[in-house]
C-alpha positions in Angstrom: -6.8 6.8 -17.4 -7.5 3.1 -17.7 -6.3 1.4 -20.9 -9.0 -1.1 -22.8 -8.0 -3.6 -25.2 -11.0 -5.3 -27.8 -10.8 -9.0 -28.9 -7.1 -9.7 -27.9 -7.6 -13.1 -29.2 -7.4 -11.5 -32.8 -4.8 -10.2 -34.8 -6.7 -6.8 -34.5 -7.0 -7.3 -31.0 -2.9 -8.2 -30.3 -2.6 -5.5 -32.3 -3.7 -2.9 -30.6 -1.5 -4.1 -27.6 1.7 -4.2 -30.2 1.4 -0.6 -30.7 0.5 0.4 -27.0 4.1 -1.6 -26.1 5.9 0.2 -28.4 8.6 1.9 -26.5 7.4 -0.1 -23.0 8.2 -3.2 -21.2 4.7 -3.6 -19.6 1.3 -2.5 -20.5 1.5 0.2 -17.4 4.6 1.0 -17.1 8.4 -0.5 -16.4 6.7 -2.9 -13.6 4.8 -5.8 -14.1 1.2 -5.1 -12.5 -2.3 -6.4 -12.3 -3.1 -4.6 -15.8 -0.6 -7.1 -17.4 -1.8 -10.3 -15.5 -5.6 -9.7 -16.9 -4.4 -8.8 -20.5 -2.0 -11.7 -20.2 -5.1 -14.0 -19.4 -7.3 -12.7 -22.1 -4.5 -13.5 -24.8 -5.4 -17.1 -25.8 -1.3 -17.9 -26.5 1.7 -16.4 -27.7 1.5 -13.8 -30.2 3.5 -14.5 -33.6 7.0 -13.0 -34.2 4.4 -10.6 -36.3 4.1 -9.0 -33.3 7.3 -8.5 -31.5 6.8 -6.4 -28.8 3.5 -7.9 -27.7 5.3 -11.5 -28.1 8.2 -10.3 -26.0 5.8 -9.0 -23.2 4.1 -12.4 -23.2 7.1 -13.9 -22.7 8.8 -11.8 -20.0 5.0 -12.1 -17.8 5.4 -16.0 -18.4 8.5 -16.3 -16.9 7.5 -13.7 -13.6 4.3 -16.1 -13.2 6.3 -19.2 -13.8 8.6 -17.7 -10.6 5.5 -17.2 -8.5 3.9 -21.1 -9.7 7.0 -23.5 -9.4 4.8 -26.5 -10.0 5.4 -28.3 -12.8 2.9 -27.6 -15.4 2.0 -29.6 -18.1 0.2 -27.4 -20.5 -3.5 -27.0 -20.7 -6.0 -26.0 -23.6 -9.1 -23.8 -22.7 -12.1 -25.5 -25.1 -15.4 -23.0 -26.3 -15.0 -20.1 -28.5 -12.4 -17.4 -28.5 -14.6 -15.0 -28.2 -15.5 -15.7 -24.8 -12.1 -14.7 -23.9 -12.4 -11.0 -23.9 -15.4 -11.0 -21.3 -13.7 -13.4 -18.9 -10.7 -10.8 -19.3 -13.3 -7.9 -18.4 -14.7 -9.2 -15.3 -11.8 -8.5 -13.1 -11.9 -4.7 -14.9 -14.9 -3.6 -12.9 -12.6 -3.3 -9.9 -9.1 -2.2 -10.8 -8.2 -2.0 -7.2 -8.6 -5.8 -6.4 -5.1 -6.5 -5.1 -5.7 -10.1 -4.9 -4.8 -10.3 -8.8 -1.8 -8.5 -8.2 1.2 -11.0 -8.0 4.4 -9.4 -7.4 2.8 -5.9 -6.0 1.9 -7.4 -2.6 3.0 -9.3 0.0 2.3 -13.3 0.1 1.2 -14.3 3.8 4.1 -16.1 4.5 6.3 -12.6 3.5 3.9 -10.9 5.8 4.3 -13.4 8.3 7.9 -13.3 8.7 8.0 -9.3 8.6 5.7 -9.6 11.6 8.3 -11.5 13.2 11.4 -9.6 12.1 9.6 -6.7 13.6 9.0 -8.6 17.0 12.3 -9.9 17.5 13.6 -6.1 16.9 11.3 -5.1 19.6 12.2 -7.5 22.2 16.3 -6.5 21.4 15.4 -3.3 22.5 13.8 -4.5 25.3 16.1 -4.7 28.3 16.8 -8.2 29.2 16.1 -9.2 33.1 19.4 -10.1 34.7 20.2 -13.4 36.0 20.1 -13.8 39.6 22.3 -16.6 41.7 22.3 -18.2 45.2 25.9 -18.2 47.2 26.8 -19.7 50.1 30.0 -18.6 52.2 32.0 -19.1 54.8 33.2 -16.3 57.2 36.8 -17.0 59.2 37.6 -15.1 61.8 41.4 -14.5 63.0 41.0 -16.4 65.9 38.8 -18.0 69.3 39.1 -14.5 71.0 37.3 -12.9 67.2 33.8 -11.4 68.6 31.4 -13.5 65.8 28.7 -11.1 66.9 30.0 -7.9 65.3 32.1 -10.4 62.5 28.7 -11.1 61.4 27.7 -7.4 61.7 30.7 -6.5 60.1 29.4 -8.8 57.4 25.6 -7.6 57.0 26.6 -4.0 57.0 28.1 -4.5 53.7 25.1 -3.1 51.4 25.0 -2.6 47.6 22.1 -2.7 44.5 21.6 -6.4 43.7 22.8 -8.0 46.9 20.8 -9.4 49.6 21.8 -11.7 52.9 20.1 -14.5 54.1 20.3 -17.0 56.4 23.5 -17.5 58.4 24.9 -19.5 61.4 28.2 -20.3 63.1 29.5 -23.9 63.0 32.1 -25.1 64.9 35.7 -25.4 63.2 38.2 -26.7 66.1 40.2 -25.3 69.4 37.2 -23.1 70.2 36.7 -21.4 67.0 33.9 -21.1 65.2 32.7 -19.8 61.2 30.1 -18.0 60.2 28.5 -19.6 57.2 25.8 -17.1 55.2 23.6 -17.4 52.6 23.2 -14.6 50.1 21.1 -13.8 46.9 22.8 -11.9 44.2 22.4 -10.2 40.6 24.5 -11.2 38.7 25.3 -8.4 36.7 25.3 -6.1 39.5 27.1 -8.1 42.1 30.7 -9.6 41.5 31.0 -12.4 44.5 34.9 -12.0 43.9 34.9 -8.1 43.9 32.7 -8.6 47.7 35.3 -10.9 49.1 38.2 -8.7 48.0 36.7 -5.0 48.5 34.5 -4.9 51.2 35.0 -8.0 53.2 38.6 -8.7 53.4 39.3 -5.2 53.6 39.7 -2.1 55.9 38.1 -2.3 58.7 36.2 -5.5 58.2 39.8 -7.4 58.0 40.1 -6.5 61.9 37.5 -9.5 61.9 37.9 -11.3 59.2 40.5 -13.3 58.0 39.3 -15.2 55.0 36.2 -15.8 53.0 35.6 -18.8 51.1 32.4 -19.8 48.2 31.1 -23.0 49.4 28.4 -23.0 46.7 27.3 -21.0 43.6 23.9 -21.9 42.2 22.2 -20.0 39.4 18.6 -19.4 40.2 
């Protein structure tokens, strides 16, 4: 049931809102809402210590709107006759649902603004994140000149798992008839350790009957 309050800018007026207080913090309840912002403004200034509570609700919505304007004010007087007060004050009445008069109710667009972006950062966290990828280069050494480079290289292609891919490859001269494969490959990186290749699948049984070592000429991140 909506409250009305007559001639606020008279004692009879403020005190009408002394007794409603009685026993309350704020006109509507123990939160300050748009109900005390328009009484507030039809109160022409602080009501005497004759009227306690009403004087200590003025007070406590002076300090809340004094929070939500930091300017510095400097004090203003309204000129014309009090009794113009009360139907400025009931204009805003006609809608009680006009949240644009409620001050600490809703969110300011700045508030609303970086809730929108709380909530899209949470989003993309729970989106999963693309790996990183990187470009190796290596070098394949057979035991000797007698080491067949054909099935080395075979030996080195066959080696398949998720996230790696070979590329390019050829064999360059070392010295005394011996040559080394060098390869390109394309890896991800959080799939594909380059140290775990060299030491589990290449160097190792039966690719070490080939093999002897394999070097990382280059590691570039893509």
């Amino acid at each position: 049931m909506a409250i009305t309050f007559s001639d606020v800018h008279t004692e009879q007026g403020l005190k009408s809102v002394e007794d409603h207080l009685v026993g309350k913090t704020y006109i509507s309840g123990d939160q300050l809402s748009v109900d005390d912002v328009k009484v507030y403004a039809a109160v022409v200034e602080k009501p005497s210590e004759t009227f306690p509570n009403a004087s200590k609700w003025y007070d406590c919505v002076a300090s809340h709107l004094a929070k939500s304007f930091p300017g510095k004010a400097v004090g203003v007087s309204i000129g014309g006759s009090a009794a113009s007060a009360p139907a400025q004050a009931e204009a805003p009445a006609a809608d009680d649902d006009d949240d644009d008069m409620d001050l600490f109710g809703d969110e300011t667009e700045e508030e609303k603004k970086a809730a929108e972006e709380r909530e899209a950062a949470k989003k993309d966290t729970k989106k999963p994140k693309e790996s990183g990828k990187s470009s190796v280069l290596m070098e394949v050494k057979p035991w000797d000149d007698e080491t067949d480079m054909k099935k080395l290289e075979a030996c080195v292609r066959a080696v398949e798992m998720p996230g790696l891919l070979w590329g390019a490859s050829k064999l360059v001269p070392v010295g005394y008839g011996i040559k080394k494969l060098t390869i390109m490959l394309t890896i991800v990186d959080d799939l594909v350790s380059p140290d775990n290749l060299i030491e589990d699948y290449l160097t190792s049984e039966p690719n070490n009957e080939y093999i002897q070592s394999v070097d990382i000429v280059a590691f570039n991140k893509i």
